[in-house]
GUFITI-580011 format. One record per residue (C-alpha): residue number from 1; x, y, z; residue in one letter. Coordinates in Angstrom, 2 decimals. Example, Ala and Ser with C-alpha at 12.3 -4.5 7.8 and 13.67 -1.06 7.14 Angstrom:
<sites>
(1 (12.30 -4.50 7.80) "A");
(2 (13.67 -1.06 7.14) "S");
</sites>
This chain:
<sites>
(1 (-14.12 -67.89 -23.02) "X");
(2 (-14.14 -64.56 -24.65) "X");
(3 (-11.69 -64.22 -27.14) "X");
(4 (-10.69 -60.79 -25.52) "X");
(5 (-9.25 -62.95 -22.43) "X");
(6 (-5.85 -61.01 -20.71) "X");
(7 (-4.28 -64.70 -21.08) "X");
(8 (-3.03 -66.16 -23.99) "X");
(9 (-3.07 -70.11 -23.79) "X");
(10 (0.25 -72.45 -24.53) "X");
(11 (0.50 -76.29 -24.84) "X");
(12 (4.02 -77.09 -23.60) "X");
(13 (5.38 -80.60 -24.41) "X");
(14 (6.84 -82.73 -21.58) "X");
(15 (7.86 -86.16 -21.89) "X");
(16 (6.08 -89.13 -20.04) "X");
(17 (4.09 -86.26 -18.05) "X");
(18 (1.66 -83.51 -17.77) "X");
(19 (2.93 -81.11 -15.79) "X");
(20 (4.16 -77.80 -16.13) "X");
(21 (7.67 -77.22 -16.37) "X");
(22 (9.43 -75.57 -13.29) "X");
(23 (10.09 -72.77 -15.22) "X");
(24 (6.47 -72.02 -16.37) "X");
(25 (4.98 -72.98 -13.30) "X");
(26 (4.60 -69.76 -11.50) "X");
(27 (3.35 -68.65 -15.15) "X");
(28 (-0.07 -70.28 -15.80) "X");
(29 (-3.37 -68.54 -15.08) "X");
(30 (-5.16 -71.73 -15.87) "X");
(31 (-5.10 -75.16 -17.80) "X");
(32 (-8.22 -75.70 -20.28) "X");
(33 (-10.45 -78.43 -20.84) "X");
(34 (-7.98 -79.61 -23.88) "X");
(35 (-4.95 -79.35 -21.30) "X");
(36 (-3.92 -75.68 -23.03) "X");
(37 (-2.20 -73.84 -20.42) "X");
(38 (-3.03 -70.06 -20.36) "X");
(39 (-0.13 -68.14 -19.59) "X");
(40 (0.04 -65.26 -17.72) "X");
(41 (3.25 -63.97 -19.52) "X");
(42 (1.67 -63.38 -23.15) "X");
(43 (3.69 -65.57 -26.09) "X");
(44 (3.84 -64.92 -29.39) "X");
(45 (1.36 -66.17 -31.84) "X");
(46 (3.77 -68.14 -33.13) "X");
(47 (4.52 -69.83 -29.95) "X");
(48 (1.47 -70.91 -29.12) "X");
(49 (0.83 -72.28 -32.46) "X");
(50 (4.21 -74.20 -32.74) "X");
(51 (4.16 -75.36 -28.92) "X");
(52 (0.64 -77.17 -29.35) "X");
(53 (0.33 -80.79 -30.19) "X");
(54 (-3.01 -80.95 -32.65) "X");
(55 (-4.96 -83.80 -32.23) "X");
(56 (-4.99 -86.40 -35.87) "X");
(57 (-7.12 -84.76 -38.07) "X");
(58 (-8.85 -88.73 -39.18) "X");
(59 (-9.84 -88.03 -35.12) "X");
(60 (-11.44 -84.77 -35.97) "X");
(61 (-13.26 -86.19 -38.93) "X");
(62 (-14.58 -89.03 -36.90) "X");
(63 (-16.16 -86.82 -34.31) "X");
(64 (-17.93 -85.56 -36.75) "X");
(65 (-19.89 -88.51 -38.25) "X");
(66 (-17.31 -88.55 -41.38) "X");
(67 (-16.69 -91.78 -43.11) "X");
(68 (-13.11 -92.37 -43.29) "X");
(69 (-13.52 -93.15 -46.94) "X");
(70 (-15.09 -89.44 -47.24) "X");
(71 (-11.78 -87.88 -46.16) "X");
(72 (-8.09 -87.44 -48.15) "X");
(73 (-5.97 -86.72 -46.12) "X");
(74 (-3.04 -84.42 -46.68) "X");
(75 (-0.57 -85.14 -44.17) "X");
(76 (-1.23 -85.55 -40.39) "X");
(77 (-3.44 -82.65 -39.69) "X");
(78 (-5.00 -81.49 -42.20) "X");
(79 (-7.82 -82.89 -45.15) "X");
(80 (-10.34 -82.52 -47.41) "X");
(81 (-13.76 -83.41 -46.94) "X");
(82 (-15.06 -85.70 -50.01) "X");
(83 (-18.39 -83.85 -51.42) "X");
(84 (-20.17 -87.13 -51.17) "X");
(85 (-20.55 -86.64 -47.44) "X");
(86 (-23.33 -83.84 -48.42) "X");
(87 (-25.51 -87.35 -49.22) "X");
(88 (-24.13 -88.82 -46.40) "X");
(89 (-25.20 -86.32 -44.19) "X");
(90 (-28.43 -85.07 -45.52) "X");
(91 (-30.73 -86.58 -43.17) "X");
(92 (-28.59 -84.56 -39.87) "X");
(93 (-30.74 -81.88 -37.84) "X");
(94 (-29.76 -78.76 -39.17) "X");
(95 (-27.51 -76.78 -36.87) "X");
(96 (-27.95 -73.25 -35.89) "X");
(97 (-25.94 -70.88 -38.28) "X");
(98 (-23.89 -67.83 -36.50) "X");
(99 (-22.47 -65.25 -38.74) "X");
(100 (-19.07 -63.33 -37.56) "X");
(101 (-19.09 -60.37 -40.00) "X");
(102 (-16.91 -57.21 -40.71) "X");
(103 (-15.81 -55.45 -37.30) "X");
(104 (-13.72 -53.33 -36.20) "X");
(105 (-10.53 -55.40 -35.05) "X");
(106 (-9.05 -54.15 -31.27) "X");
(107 (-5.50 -52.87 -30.77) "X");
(108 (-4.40 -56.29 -30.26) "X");
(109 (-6.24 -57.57 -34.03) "X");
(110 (-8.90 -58.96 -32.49) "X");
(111 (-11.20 -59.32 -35.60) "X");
(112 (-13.44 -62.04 -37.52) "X");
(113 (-10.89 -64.62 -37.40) "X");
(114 (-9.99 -64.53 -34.09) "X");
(115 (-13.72 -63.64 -32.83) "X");
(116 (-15.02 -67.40 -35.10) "X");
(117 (-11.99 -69.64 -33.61) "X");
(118 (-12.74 -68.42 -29.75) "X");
(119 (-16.51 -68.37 -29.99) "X");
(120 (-15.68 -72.08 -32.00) "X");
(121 (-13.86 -72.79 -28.75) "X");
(122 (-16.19 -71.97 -26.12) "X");
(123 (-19.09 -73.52 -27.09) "X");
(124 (-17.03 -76.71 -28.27) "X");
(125 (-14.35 -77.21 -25.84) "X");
(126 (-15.78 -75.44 -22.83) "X");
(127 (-19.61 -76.29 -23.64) "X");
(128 (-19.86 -79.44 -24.92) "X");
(129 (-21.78 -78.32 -27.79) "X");
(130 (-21.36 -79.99 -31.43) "X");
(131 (-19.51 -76.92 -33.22) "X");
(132 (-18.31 -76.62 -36.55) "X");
(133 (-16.21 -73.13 -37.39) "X");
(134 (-15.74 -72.32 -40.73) "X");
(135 (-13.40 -69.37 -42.20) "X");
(136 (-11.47 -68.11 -45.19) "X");
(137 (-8.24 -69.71 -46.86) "X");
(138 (-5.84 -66.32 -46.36) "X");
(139 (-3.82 -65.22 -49.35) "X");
(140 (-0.31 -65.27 -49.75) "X");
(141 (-0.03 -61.71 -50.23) "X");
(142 (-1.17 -60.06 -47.25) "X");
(143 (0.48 -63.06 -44.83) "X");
(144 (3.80 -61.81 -46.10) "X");
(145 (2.91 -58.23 -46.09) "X");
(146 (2.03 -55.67 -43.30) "X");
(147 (-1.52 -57.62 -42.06) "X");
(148 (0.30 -60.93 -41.36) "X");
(149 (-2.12 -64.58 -41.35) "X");
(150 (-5.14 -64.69 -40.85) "X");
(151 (-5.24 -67.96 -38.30) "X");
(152 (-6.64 -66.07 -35.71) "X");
(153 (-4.45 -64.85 -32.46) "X");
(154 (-3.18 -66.01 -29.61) "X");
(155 (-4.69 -69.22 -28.19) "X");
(156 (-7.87 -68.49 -30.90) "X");
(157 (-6.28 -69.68 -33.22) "X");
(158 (-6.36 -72.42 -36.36) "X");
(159 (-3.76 -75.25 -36.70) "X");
(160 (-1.43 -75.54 -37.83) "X");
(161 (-1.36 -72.12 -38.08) "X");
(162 (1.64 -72.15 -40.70) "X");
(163 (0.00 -74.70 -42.80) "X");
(164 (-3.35 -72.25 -42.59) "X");
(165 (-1.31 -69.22 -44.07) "X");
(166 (0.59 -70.88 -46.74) "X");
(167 (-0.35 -73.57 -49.38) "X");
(168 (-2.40 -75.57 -47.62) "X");
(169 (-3.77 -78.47 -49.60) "X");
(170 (-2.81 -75.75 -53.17) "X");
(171 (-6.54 -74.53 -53.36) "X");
(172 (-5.33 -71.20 -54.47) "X");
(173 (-2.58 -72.61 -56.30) "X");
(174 (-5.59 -74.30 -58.57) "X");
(175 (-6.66 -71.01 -58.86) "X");
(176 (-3.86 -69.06 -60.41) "X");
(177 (-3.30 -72.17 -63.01) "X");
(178 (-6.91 -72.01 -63.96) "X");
(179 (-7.18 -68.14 -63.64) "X");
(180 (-3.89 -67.87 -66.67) "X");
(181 (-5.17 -71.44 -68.60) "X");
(182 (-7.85 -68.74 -69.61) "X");
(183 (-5.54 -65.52 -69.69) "X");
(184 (-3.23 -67.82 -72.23) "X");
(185 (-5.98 -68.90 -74.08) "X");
(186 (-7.49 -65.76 -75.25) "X");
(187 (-4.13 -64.67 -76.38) "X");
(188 (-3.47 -67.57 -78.27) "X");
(189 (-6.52 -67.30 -79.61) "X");
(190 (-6.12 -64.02 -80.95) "X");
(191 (-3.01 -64.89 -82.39) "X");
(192 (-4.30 -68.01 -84.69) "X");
(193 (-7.21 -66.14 -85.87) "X");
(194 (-5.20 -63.29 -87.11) "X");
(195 (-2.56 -65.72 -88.66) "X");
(196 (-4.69 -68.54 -90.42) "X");
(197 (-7.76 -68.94 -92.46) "X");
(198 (-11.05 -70.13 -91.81) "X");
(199 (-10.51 -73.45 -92.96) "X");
(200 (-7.09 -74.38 -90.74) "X");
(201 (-8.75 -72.97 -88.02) "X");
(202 (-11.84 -75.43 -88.11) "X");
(203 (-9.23 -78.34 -88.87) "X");
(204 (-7.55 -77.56 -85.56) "X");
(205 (-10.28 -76.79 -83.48) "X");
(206 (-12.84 -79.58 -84.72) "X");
(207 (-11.71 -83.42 -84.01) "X");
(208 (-12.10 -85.89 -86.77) "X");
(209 (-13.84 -88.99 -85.54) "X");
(210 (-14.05 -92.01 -87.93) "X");
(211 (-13.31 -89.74 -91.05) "X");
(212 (-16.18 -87.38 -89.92) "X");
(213 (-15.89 -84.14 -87.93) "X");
(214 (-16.86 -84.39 -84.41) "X");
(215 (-18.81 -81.37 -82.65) "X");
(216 (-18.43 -81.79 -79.07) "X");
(217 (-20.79 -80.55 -76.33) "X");
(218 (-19.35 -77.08 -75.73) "X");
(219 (-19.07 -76.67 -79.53) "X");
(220 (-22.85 -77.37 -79.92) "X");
(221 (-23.60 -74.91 -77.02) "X");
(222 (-21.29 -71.90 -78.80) "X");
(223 (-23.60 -72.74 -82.17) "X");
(224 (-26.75 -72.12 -79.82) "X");
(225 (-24.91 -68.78 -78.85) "X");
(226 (-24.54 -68.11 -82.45) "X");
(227 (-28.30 -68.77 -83.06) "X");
(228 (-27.29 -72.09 -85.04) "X");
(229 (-29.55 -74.86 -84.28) "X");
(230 (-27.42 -77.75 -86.23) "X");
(231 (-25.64 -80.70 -84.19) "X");
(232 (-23.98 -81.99 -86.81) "X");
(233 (-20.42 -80.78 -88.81) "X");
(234 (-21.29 -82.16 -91.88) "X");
(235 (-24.56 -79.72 -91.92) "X");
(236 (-23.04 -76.31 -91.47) "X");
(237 (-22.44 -74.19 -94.42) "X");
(238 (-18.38 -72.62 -94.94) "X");
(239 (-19.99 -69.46 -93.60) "X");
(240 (-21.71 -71.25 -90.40) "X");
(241 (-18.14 -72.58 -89.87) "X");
(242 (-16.64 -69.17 -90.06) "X");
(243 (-18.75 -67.58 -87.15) "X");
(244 (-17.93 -70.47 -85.00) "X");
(245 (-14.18 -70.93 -85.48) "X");
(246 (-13.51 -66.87 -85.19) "X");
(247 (-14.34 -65.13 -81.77) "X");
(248 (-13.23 -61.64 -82.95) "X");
(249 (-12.19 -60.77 -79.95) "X");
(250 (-11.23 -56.95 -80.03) "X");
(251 (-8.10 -56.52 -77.83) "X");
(252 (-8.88 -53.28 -75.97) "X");
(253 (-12.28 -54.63 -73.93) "X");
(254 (-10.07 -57.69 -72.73) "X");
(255 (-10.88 -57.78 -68.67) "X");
(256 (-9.16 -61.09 -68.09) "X");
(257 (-5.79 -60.50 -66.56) "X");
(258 (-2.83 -62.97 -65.27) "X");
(259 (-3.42 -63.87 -61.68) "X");
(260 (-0.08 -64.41 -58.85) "X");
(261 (-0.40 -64.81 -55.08) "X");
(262 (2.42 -62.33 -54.10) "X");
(263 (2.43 -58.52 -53.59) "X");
(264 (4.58 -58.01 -56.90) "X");
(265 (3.61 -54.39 -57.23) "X");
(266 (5.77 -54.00 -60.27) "X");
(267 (3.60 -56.35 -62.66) "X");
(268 (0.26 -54.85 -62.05) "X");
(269 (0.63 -53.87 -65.36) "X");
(270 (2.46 -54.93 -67.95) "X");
(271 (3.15 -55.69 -72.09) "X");
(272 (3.04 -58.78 -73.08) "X");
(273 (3.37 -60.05 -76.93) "X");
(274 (7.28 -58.74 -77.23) "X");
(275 (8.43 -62.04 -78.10) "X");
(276 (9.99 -62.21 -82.01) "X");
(277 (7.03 -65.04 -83.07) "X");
(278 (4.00 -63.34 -81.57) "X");
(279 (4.34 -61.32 -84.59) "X");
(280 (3.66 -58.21 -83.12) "X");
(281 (0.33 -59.03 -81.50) "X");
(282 (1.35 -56.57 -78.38) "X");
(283 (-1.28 -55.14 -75.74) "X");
(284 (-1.09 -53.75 -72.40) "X");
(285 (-2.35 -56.08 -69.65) "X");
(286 (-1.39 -57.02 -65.99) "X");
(287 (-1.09 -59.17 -62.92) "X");
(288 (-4.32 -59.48 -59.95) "X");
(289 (-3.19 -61.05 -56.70) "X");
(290 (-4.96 -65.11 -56.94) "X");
(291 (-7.73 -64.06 -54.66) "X");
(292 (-8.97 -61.48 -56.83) "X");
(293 (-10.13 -64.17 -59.55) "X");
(294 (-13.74 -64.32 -60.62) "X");
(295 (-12.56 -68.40 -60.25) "X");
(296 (-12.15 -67.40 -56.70) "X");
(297 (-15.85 -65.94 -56.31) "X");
(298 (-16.75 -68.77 -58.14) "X");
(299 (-15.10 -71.12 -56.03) "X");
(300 (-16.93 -69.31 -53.02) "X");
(301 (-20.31 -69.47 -54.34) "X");
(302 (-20.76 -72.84 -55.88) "X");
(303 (-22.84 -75.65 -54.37) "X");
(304 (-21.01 -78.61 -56.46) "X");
(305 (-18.94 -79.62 -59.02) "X");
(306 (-21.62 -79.32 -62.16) "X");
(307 (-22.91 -75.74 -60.43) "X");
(308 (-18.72 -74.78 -60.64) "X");
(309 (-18.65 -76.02 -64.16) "X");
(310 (-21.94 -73.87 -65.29) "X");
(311 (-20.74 -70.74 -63.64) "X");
(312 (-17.12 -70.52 -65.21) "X");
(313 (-19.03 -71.51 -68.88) "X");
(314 (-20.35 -68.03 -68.29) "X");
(315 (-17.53 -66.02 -67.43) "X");
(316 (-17.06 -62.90 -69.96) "X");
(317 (-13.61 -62.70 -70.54) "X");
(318 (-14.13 -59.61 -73.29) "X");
(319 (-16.22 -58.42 -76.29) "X");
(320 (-15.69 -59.15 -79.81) "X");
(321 (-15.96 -56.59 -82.84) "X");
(322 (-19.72 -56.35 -82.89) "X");
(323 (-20.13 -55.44 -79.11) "X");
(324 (-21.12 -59.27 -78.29) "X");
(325 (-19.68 -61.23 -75.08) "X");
(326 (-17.06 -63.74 -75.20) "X");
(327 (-16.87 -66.23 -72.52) "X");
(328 (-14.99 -69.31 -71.45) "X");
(329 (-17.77 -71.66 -73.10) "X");
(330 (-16.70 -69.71 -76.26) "X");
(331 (-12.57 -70.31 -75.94) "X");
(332 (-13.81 -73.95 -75.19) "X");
(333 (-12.07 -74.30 -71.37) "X");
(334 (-14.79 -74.98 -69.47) "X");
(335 (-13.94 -78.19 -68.86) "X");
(336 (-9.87 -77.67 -68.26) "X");
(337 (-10.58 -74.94 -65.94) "X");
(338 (-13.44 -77.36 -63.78) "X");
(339 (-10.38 -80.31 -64.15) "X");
(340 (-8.18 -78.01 -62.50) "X");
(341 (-10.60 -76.95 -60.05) "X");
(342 (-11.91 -80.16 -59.17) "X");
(343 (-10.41 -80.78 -55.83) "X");
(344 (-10.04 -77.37 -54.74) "X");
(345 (-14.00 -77.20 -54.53) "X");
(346 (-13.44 -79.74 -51.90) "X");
(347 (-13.61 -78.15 -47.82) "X");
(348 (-10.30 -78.85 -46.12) "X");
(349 (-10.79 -79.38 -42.30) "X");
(350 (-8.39 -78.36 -39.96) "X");
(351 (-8.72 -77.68 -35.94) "X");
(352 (-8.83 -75.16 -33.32) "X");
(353 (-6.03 -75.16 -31.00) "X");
(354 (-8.83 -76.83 -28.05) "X");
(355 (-9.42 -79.14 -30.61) "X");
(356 (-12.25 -78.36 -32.20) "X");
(357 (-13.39 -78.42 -35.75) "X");
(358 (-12.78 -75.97 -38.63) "X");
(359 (-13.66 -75.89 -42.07) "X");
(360 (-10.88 -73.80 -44.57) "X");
(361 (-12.48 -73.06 -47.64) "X");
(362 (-12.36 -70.22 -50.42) "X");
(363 (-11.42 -67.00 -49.96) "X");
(364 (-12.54 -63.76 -52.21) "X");
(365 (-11.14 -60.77 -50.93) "X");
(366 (-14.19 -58.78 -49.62) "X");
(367 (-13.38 -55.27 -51.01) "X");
(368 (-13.33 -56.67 -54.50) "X");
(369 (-15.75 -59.58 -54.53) "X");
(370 (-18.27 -60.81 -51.64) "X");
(371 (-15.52 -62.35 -48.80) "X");
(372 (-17.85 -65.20 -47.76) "X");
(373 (-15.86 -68.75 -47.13) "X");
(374 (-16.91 -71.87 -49.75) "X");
(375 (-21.25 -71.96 -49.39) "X");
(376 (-20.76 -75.80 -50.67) "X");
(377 (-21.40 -76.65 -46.96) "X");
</sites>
């Protein structure tokens, strides 16, 4: 079942019957195990996708040991995989782990994608054996650019294929809202610090609980960072209080830029700070495509939810007047960006067009970051 086969294979829907239609019949090469029918007559990708009938993804689950209660479903044919089912499953034989890297794709795009889904294929559908694929979500940009998807080809493919190459179940969509949470943060930062004192900026940055400030976890752990080993507010001298509330941040070593899904080649760079209340606070700054995020690599390398959370703490976002690191932990978003995040670190499943499992998750473009899927599995 190479994925190089001259056929390409197409599920055609008949009512009350499987048989081919007269039209088609002097067509097909072949039907598969699954009941695709490999045409002679090559269809589009988008044919074969559209013309199959995949099988209900709580079916796919199921085959695979999965509780139903470990699986949220997002519409017919497509789901997330609950992280608890790492406990659930901890005790399985380990499978045997086969790595599709970069190659050179054929004439006809023959490539990683398309290599993973058919060699996912033959060994489940045509060999019986208990297979698991796993790829990359694909980015909007390049789907609606010159490369296309990236659900594989012909009858290797992912389905459904449209669902693969678009939002999905909003994993990247997470992304770009976390990825500019931060980018709005440091700006607004920047803005209050050069606009109040020391004093408003601990009121508004410092709860009061019960008529006493209240110095949350991520505040202690900036204090640390400071070299200030107090846990309580009431302890910390006015100058103590000025080192924590002001981050300094000097505006040209700012590496944290806005994040958008689209090939919008026109707001790769950019001003922003025009408006007549930013009081002139104006810099030069710009747009990544979504995949491009460090929250992306993040995404791709984290083995749970607290590992997530520790990694963005440590993002450096830019350096302050001194020459010292700012980070997320500093702004004080850790938390909102792991909120945001915290079903997109969550595997969707999907299927092959024979049926047989796939796991969707992360996606770091590999000429920028390190283009594995989500390790978290």
């Amino acid at each position: 079942h190479p994925a190089s086969h001259p056929f390409f294979c197409l599920t055609t829907p008949v009512p009350q019957r499987n048989q081919p239609m007269p039209e088609e019949k002097n067509n097909i090469a072949r039907v598969g195990p699954t009941g695709l029918k490999f045409l002679r007559k090559v269809p589009g990708d988008m044919v074969v996708a559209q013309s199959c009938t995949p099988e209900p993804i709580i079916k796919i689950a199921q085959k695979l040991g999965v509780n139903e209660d470990e699986v949220d479903l997002y519409g017919k044919h497509k789901a997330k995989l609950d992280l608890s089912i790492l406990e659930t499953l901890k005790n399985r034989k380990m499978g045997k782990y086969i790595c599709v890297t970069g190659i050179t794709p054929t004439p006809l795009g023959e490539g990683k994608s398309t290599t993973t889904v058919g060699l996912c294929q033959a060994l489940g559908a045509y060999l019986n054996k208990p297979t698991i694929g796993c790829l990359r979500q694909p980015s909007q940009g390049p789907t609606f650019g010159i490369k296309g998807g990236a659900a594989g080809g012909g009858y290797s493919q992912v389905v459904p294929m449209d669902d693969f190459n678009l939002h999905l179940t909003g994993d990247i969509h997470a992304i770009t809202a976390a990825n500019n949470l931060l980018a709005a943060q440091i700006d607004a930062r920047m803005f209050h610090e050069a606009t109040q004192s020391d004093k408003a900026l601990w009121r508004r940055l410092v709860p009061n609980r019960g008529g006493k400030a209240y110095l949350s976890p991520i505040m202690i752990r900036r204090l640390k960072r400071l070299g200030i080993e107090k846990t309580d507010a009431a302890h910390l001298t006015d100058e103590e209080k000025g080192r924590f509330v002001r981050l300094n941040i000097d505006p040209s070593t700012i590496t944290w830029r806005r994040v958008l899904d689209t090939n919008d080649r026109f707001i790769r760079k950019i001003i922003v700070g025009l408006g007549p209340k930013e009081k002139d606070k104006i810099r030069t700054t710009g747009f990544d495509i979504t995949v491009a995020s460090e929250i992306m690599a993040i995404l791709a390398l984290a083995t749970s939810l607290e590992d997530m959370r520790d990694r963005f703490s440590k993002m450096v976002v830019a350096l302050d007047k001194k020459g010292n690191a700012v980070t997320a932990d500093d702004l004080g978003v850790t938390g909102a960006l792991t909120v945001l995040m915290k079903e997109a670190i969550k595997p969707n499943l999907m299927q092959t067009l024979e049926k047989t499992p796939m796991i969707v998750h992360a996606g770091p473009f590999a000429n920028i970051a390190h283009g594995n899927r989500g390790s978290i599995f």
